[in-house]
N, C-alpha and C positions, 0 to 999 in steps of 0.2 A: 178342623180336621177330624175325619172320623177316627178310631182308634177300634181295633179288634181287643176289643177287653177281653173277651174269654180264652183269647192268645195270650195275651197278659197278664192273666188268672193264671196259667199255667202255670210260672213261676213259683206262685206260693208254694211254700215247703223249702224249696229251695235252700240247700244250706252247705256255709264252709266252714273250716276249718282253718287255725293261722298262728303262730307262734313268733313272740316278738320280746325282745330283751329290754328294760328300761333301764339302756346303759347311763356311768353318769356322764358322755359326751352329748347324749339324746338330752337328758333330766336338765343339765344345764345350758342346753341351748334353747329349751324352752323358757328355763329361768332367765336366761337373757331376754328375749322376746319381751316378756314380763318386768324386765328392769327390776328382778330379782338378784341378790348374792348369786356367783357362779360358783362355788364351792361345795357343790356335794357327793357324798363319796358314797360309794355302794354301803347300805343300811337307813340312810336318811332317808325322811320323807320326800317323794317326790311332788314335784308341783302339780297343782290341780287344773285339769283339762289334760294331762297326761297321756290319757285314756287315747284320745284324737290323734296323738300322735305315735301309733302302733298299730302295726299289720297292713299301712296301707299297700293299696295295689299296686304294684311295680310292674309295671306293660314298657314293651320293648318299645319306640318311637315309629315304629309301623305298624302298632297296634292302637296306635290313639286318635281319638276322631278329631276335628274341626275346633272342638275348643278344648282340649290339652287334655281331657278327660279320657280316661281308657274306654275304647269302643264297648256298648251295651250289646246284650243278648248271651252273657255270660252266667256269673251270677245274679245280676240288675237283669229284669227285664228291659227287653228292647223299643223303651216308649220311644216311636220318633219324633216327637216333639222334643225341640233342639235345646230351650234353656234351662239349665238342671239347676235348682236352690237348693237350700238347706230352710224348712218351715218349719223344723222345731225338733223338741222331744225331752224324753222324760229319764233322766237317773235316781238308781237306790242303786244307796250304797252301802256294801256289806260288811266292809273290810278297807283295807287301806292298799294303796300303792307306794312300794320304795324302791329306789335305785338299786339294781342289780336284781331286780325281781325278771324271771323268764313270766311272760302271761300268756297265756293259753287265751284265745276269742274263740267262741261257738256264733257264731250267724246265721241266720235266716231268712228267708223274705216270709211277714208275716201276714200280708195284706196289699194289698194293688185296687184300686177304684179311681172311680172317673166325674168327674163333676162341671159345670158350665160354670164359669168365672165371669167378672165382668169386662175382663179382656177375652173370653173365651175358652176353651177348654184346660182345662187343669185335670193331671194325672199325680197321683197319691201314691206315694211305693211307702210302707211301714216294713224298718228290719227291726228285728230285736237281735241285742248282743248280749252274751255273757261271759264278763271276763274271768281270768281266772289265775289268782297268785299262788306261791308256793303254801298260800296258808289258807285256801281258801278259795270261792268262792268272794272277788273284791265288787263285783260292781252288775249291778242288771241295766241297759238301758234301749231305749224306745227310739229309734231315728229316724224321723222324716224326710224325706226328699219331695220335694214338689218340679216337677216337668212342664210346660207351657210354651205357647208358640213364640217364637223368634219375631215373626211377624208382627205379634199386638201389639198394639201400642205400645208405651206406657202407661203406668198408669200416672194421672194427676199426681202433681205434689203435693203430699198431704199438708194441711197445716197445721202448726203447732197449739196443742191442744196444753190447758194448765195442769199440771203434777202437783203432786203431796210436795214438800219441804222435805229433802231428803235429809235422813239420819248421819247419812253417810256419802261422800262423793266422791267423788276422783275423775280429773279430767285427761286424756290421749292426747297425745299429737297424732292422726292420721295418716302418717308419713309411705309414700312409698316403700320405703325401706323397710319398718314394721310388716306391712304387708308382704313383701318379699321373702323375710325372713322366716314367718310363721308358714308360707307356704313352703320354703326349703324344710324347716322343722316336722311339718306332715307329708313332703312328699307330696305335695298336691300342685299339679300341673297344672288347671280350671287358667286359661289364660282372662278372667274376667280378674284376676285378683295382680294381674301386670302387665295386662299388653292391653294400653290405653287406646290405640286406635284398633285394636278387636273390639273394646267396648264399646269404642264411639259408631263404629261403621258397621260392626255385624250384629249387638247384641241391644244397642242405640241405648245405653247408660251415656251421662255427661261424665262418666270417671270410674275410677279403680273400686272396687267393690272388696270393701270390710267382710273377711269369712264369715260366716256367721258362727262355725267353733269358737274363734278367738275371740266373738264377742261374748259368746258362753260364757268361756276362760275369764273372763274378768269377772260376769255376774257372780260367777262360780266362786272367786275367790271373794270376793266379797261380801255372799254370803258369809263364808267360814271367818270372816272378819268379825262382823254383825255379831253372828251368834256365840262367838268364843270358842270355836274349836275349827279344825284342819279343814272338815269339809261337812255338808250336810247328810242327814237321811236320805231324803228328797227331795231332786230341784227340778223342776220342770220349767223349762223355758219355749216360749215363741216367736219368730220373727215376723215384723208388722210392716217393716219399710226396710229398701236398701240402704246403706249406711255407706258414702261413699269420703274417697280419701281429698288431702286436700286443707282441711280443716282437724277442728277439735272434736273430739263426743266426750261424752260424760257416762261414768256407771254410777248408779243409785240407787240406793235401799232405804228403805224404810222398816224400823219394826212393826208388823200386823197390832191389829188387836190383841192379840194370842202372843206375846215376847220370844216366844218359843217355834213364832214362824217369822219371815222375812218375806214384803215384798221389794223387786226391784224390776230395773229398768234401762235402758241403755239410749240418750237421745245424744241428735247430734248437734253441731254449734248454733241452729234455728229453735231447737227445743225439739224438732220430728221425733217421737218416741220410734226406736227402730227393731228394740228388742226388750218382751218383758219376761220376766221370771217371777218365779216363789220358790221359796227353799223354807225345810221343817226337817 
């Protein structure tokens, strides 16, 4: 597909505004999610990936397109190429998140380009966010979306390649329900993460498809595991393979060379690495 990129240059600049409470019915329904304690009350820390689950876009059910996703050409430029991911991105963090905090998000579209994939064209959107708590300035982060034809293939299954020994492990159950759950907790319609015959018939995944925030969310927390405190400076993470439901994955870290950084990883029950990170 050709694509009008200097139509969808336009966008850049682009920015909103959004104001979102991290009540503790939100903070512990994420902590559920996470098969955290459900007990926390406005002042406590809240849980990490928090972030994800604030300001999303609330579109009426005549405003949303084909796969649950609120129709583009608003804020998002209007790439029409149909399957929309999440390829990664980068947080620093400033400041902390706690329950009963009001956050203030500033948004942008920072960047839009276009590149030949091996299934074909790939469109690039970069927003930057900056959060914002009663004390502060809590959080800067970088988000990726990547767009691509419905049409392509797939791609090959990758295969499992060897890993470090991790420091650290922890294995999921990939459960429908998990998935269901996180996307009731972000408000996120993307019928790729529950409506198994959208997946199979119009998007031609074999199954339900792991968000890539929640896989974040776990790197995330396990970073601040690793290293001994709540959350890191910076984590930057990217996604390599879909990670589908069904079975088990794994989150894993290792300490770098440098103690004082983490690398990790997210594969699933074949070993497919599906998501990596560093955190420092």
């Amino acid at each position: 597909m050709t694509l009008d990129v200097e139509h969808l240059k336009s966008w850049i600049g682009a920015a909103r505004e959004s104001e979102d409470e991290i009540s503790p019915r939100l903070a512990n329904s994420l902590a559920a999610v996470l098969d955290e304690p459900v007990t926390l009350q406005p002042g406590d820390p809240a849980p990490a990936g928090v972030h994800w689950c604030l300001s999303p876009e609330i579109a009426p059910m005549q405003r949303l397109g084909p796969d649950g996703h609120p129709a583009r050409g608003d804020f998002l430029p209007p790439v029409p190429l149909p399957r929309r991911m999440w390829a990664g991105g980068e947080l620093a963090f400033h400041g902390d998140f706690r329950v009963g905090d009001l956050v203030r998000r500033h948004s942008r579209v920072a960047d839009v380009s276009v590149k030949e994939g091996r299934t074909g064209t790939l469109c690039f959107v970069e927003v930057r966010h900056d959060y914002h708590s009663p004390r502060g300035l809590a959080l800067s982060e970088r988000h990726d979306i990547v767009y691509r034809g419905i049409d392509a293939p797939p791609g090959a299954t990758p295969d499992p390649a060897a890993q470090p020994v991790p420091d650290a492990r922890l294995t999921i159950d990939a459960t429908p329900v998990l998935l269901m759950r996180y996307s009731a907790a972000t408000f996120n319609g993307h019928r790729i993460h529950y409506d198994r015959e959208y997946c199979r018939s119009e998007e031609h995944y074999p199954g339900l498809i792991v968000h890539g925030p929640l896989q974040a969310t776990y790197l995330l927390r396990m970073a601040g595991m690793m290293m001994n405190r709540p959350l890191p400076a910076r984590f930057t993470f990217r996604g390599t393979a879909p990670l589908f439901d069904g079975g088990t994955f794994s989150v894993n870290g290792c300490h770098a060379s440098d103690t004082a950084q983490a690398d990790l990883w997210i594969a699933d029950a074949r070993g497919v690495v599906t998501m990596r990170a560093s955190a420092a």
